[in-house]
C-alpha positions in Angstrom: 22.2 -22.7 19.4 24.0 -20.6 21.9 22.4 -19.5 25.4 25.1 -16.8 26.2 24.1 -13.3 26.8 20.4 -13.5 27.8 18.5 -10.0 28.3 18.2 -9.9 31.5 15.3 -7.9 33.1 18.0 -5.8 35.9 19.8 -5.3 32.2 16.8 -4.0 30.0 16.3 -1.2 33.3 19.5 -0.2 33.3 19.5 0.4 29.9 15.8 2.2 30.0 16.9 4.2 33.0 20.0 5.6 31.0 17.4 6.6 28.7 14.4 8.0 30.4 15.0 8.0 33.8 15.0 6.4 37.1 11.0 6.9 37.4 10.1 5.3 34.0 12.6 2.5 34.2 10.5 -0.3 36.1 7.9 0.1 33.9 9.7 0.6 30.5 11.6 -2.5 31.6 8.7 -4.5 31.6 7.2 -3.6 28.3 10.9 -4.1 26.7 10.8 -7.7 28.6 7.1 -8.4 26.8 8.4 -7.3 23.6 11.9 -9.1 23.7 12.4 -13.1 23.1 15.2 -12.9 26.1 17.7 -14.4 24.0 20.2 -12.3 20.7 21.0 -14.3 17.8 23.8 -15.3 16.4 24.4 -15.1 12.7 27.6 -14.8 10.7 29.1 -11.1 9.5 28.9 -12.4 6.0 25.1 -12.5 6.0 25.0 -9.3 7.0 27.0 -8.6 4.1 24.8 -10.6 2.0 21.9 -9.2 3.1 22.6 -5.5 2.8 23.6 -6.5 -1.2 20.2 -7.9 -1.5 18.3 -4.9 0.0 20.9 -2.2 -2.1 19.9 -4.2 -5.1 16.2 -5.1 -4.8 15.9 -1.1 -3.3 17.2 0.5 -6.4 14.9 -1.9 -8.9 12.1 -0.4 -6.7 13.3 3.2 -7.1 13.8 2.6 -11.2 10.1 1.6 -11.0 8.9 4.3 -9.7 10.8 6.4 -11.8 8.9 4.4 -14.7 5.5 4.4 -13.5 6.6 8.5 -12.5 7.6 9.0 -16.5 4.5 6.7 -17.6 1.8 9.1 -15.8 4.0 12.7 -17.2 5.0 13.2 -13.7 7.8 14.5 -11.7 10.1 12.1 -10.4 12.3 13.6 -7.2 14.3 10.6 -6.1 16.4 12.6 -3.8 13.1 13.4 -1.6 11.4 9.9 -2.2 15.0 8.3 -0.3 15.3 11.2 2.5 11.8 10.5 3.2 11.8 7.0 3.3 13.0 6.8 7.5 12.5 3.2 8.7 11.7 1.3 5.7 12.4 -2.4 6.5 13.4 -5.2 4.5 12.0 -8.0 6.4 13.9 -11.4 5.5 13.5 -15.3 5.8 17.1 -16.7 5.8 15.7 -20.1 4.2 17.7 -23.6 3.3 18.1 -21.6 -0.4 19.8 -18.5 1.0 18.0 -15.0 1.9 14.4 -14.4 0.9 12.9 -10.7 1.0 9.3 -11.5 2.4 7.9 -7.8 2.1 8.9 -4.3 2.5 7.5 -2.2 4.8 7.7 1.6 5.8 7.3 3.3 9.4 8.6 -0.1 10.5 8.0 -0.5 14.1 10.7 -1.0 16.8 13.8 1.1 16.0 14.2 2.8 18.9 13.9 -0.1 21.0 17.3 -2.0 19.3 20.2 0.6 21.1 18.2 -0.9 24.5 18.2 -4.6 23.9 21.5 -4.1 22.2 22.7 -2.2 25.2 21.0 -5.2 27.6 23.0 -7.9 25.9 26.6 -5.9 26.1 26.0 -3.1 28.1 28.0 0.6 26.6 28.0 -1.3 22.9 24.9 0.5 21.6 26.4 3.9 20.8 28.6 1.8 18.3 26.6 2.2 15.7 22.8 2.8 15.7 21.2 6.4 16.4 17.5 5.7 14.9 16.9 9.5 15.8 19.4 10.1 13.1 17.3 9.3 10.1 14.9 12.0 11.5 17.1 14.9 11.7 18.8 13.8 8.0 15.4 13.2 6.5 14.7 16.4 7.4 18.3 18.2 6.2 17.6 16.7 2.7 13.8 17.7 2.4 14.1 21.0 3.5 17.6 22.4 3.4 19.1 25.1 5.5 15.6 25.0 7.8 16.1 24.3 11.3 14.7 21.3 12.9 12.8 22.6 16.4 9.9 20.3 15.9 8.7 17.0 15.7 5.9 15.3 15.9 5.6 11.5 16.1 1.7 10.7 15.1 -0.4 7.9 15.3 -3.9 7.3 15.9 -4.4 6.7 19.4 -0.7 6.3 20.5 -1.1 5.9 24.0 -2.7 2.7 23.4 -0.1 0.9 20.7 2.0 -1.5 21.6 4.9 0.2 20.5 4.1 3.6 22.3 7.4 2.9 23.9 9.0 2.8 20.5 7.6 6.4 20.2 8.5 7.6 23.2 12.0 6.5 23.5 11.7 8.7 20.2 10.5 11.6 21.5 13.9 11.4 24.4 16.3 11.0 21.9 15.0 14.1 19.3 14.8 16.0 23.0 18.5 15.3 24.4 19.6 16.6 20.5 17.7 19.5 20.9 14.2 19.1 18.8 10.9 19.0 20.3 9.1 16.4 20.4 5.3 15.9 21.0 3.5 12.5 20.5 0.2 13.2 19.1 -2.9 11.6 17.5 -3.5 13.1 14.0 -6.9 14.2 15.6 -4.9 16.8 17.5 -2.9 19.1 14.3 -4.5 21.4 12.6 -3.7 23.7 9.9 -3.2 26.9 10.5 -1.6 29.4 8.7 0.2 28.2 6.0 1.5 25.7 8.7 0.5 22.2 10.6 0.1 22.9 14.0 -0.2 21.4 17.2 -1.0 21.7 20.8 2.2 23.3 21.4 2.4 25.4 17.9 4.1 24.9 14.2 5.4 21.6 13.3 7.9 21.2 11.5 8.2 17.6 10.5 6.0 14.4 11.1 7.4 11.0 12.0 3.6 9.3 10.6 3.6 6.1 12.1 -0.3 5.6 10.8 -1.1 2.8 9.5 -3.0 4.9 7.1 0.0 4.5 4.1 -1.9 6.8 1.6 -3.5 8.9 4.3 -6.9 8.8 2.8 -8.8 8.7 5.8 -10.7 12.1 6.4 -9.0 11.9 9.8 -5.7 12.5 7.7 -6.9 15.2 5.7 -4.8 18.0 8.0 -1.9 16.0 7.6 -2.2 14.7 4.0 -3.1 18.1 2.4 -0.4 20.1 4.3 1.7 17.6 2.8 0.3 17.9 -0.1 1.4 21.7 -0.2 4.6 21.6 1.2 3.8 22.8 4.8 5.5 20.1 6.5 7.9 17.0 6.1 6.5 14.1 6.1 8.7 10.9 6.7 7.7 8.2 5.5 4.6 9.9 3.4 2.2 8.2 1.1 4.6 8.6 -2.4 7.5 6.1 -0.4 4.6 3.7 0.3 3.8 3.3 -3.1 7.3 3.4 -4.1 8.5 0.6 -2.1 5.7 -1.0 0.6 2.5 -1.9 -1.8 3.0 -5.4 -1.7 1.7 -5.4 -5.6 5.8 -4.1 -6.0 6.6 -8.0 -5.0 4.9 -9.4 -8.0 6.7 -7.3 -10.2 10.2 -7.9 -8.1 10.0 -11.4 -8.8 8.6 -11.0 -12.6 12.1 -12.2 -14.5 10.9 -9.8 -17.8 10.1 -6.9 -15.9 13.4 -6.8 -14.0 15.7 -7.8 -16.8 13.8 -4.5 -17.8 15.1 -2.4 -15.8 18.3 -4.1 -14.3 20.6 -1.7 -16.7 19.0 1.5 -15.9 18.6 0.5 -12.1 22.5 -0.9 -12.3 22.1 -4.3 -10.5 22.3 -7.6 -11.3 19.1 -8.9 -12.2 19.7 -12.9 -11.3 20.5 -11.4 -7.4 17.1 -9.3 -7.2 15.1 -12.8 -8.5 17.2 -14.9 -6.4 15.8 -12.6 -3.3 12.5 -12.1 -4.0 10.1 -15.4 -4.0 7.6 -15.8 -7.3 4.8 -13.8 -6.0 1.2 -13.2 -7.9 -2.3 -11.8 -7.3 -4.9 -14.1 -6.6 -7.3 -13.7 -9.2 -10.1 -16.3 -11.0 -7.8 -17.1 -13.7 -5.1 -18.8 -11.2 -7.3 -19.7 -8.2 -7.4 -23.4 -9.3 -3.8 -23.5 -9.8 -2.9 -21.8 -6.2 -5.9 -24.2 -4.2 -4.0 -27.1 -5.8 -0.4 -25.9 -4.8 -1.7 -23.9 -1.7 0.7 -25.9 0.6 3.7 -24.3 -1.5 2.2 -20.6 -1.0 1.3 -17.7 1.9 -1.5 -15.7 0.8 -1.6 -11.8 2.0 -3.7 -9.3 1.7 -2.6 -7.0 -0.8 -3.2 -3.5 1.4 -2.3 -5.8 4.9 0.2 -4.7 7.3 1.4 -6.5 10.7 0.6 -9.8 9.6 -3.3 -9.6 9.8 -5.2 -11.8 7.3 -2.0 -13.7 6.2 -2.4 -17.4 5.6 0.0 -19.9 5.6 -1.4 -22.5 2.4 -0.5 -25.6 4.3 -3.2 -24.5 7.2 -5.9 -22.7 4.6 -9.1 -24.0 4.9 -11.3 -24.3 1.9 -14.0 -21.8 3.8 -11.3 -19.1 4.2 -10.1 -19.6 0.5 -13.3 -19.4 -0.8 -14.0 -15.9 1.2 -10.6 -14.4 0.5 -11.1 -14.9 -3.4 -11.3 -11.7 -5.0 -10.8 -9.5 -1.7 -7.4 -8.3 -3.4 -4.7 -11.6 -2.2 -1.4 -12.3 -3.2 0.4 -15.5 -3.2 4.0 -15.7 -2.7 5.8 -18.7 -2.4 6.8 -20.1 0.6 10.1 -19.6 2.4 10.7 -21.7 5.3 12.3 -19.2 8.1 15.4 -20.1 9.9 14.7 -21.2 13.6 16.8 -20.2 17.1 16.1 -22.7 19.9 15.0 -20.6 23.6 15.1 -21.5 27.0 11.7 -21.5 28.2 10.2 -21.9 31.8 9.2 -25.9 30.1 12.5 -26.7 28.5 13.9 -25.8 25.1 11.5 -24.9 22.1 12.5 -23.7 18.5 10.9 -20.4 17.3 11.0 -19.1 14.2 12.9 -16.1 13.1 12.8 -13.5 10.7 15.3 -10.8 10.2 14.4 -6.6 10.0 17.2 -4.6 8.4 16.0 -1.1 8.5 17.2 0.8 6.0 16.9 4.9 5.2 15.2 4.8 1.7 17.1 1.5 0.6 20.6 2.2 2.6 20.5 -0.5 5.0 21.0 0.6 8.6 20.4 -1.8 11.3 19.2 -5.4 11.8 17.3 -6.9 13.8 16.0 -10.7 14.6 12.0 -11.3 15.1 11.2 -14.4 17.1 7.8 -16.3 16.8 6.0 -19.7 17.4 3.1 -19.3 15.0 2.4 -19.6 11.3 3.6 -15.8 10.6 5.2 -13.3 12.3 4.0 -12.0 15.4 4.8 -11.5 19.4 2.1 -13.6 21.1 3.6 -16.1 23.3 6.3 -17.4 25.6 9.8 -16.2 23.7 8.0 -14.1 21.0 9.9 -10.4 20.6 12.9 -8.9 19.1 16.0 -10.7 19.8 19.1 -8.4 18.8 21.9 -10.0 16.3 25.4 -10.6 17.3 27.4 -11.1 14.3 30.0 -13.9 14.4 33.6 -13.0 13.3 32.8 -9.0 12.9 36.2 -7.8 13.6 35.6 -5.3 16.4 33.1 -4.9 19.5 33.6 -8.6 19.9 32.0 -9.9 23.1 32.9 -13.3 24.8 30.6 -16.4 24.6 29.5 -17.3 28.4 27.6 -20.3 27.9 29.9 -23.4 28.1 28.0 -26.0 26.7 27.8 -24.0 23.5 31.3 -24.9 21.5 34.2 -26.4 22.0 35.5 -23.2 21.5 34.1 -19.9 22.7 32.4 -18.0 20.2 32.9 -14.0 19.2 30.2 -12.0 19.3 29.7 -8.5 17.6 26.9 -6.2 18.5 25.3 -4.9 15.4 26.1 -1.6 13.9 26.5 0.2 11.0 26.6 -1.4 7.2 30.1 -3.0 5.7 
């Protein structure tokens, strides 16, 4: 493991201050610093590569699916609009000893507007090289409702003020502002519908960044937003019909079925062997397997089927019999393990390995950007010393390449490359 290019806190504020200001930098800095692990990573350009075939590949099986599941119910099917909508989707990866593993999908992925800072922290005037996240926004919106003009978002979220991304949103909110969109940042208990239109505090909205957690927006809380949706008020991005099209985790079980995507490898047009080599067995927990899964637990993660952010997930090697007893029938799957790669940090009592699992964001299932998450306990998450986002520097890229600094590295100085756009 290499120590080179450590985000430095003087680094994250310059980088916040180009961004928001003199006045917000301090305190921007420090939530960038509680949210980074302090430390990039350092991976190959061919897993990148390797990666982005995985996601292109696994992404278009889920879109053939839901063109199924679309003709099984005598329903349209727009896949143009399901894609456009689909801004921040992540493919979240474990790169394990048996190559890549897709651990879940997810949509309004948290912390794209974050990577251009910590990118910019690491090798400072590099982060323009390849990552606008505001751009999904304004070309969501160009392919949902064409020849409109864009004059105003609004990022909502229950609460935002109090997330622990709200910096996520606001950084956001600058960048739609310095392209010339309004922004507002607003809890879905502040639009309205009015008109013929969803409106806020400062009038009409045109499109919604939702980053509820919400996916099918069924809380009554949601009704503005779900039934202007609903009839056609508004963009939405991502909205309920990309969450079942690529984030319920019930889409894993089928992913890693080998009959149902032999199915539909030919009309999808991928190879079937690469979209099972990605995706681990998966299966709901039911009473006809439960004996099975206690026995093998140790080779297995349970998750809750409608879970987000890590919450209720299990690793099987720390289940206890208590727990599996209460989570039977509450709607579990269990996926088969994937030991995550590790990245060894400085911390303030000497070296300790962390665990690391890599975000490519993708624009429906176009990969975009990728990201490293760092973390010391059974699943993902950023409590504790070293836990956060670590940007990826991509060995051999052949451009943007950024010297090694830490001697006792190598014998020979490594090349860096920020992370940018997909090969």
């Amino acid at each position: 493991d290499c120590f080179c290019l450590p985000l430095e806190r003087s680094a994250l504020e310059a980088a916040a201050a180009a961004r928001l200001g003199a006045a917000e930098a301090p305190s921007a800095a420090g939530e960038l610093d509680a949210l980074s692990a302090g430390q990039p990573m350092f991976l190959p350009v061919s897993m990148r590569e390797d990666l982005y075939a995985r996601i292109r590949a696994a992404g278009a099986l889920l879109v053939a699916m839901a063109a199924t599941r679309a003709r099984a119910g005598q329903r349209g099917f727009d896949r143009e609009a399901l894609l456009a909508a689909g801004a921040y989707n992540s493919f979240d990866f474990h790169l394990s000893a048996a190559g890549p593993k897709l651990i879940e999908v997810n949509t309004n992925a948290g912390g794209a507007f974050l990577q251009p800072l910590f990118l910019d922290a690491v090798a400072p005037g590099r982060a323009a090289d390849g990552f606008a996240p505001e751009d999904m926004l304004i070309e969501a919106f160009a392919r949902l409702r064409p020849g409109r003009v864009l004059r105003r978002v609004a990022i909502v979220d229950e609460a935002p003020e109090t997330q622990a991304l709200y910096l996520d949103m606001r950084l956001c909110a600058v960048a739609l502002e310095a392209r010339g969109i309004e922004a507002d940042i607003l809890d879905r208990a502040d639009i309205r519908r009015e008109g013929g239109a969803l409106v806020g505090p400062r009038g009409p909205i045109d499109m919604v960044y939702n980053r509820l957690v919400d996916f099918h927006l069924r809380d009554e809380a949601s009704a503005p937003l779900r039934d202007a949706w609903a009839a056609g008020e508004v963009a939405v991005a991502p909205n309920p019909d990309v969450y079942r099209a690529f984030a319920d985790k019930h889409l894993l079980v089928a992913l890693s079925d080998g009959e149902a995507v032999a199915a539909l490898a030919g009309e999808a047009g991928v190879d079937a062997a690469l979209v099972l080599d990605t995706v681990p067995h998966t299966e709901l927990v039911d009473c006809g397997n439960a004996g099975r899964l206690w026995e093998a637990r140790r080779d297995y993660v349970f998750k809750p089927a409608e879970g987000y952010a890590s919450r209720g997930v299990y690793r099987g090697d720390k289940i206890t019999r208590k727990k599996w007893d209460e989570i039977l029938g509450e709607g579990y799957l269990a996926q088969r393990f994937a030991a995550p790669s590790q990245r060894a940090l400085r911390l303030v009592g000497g070296l300790a390995a962390h665990k690391a699992d890599i975000r490519v964001w993708t624009h429906g299932v176009e990969p975009v950007f990728a990201a490293a998450r760092l973390y010391g306990g059974q699943v993902t998450g950023f409590r504790g010393e070293g836990a956060g986002f670590a940007p990826i520097l991509w060995l051999g890229a052949p451009s943007g390449e950024a010297g090694c600094v830490d001697a006792g590295c190598a014998d020979e100085p490594c090349a860096c490359a920020p992370a940018g756009a997909p090969s």
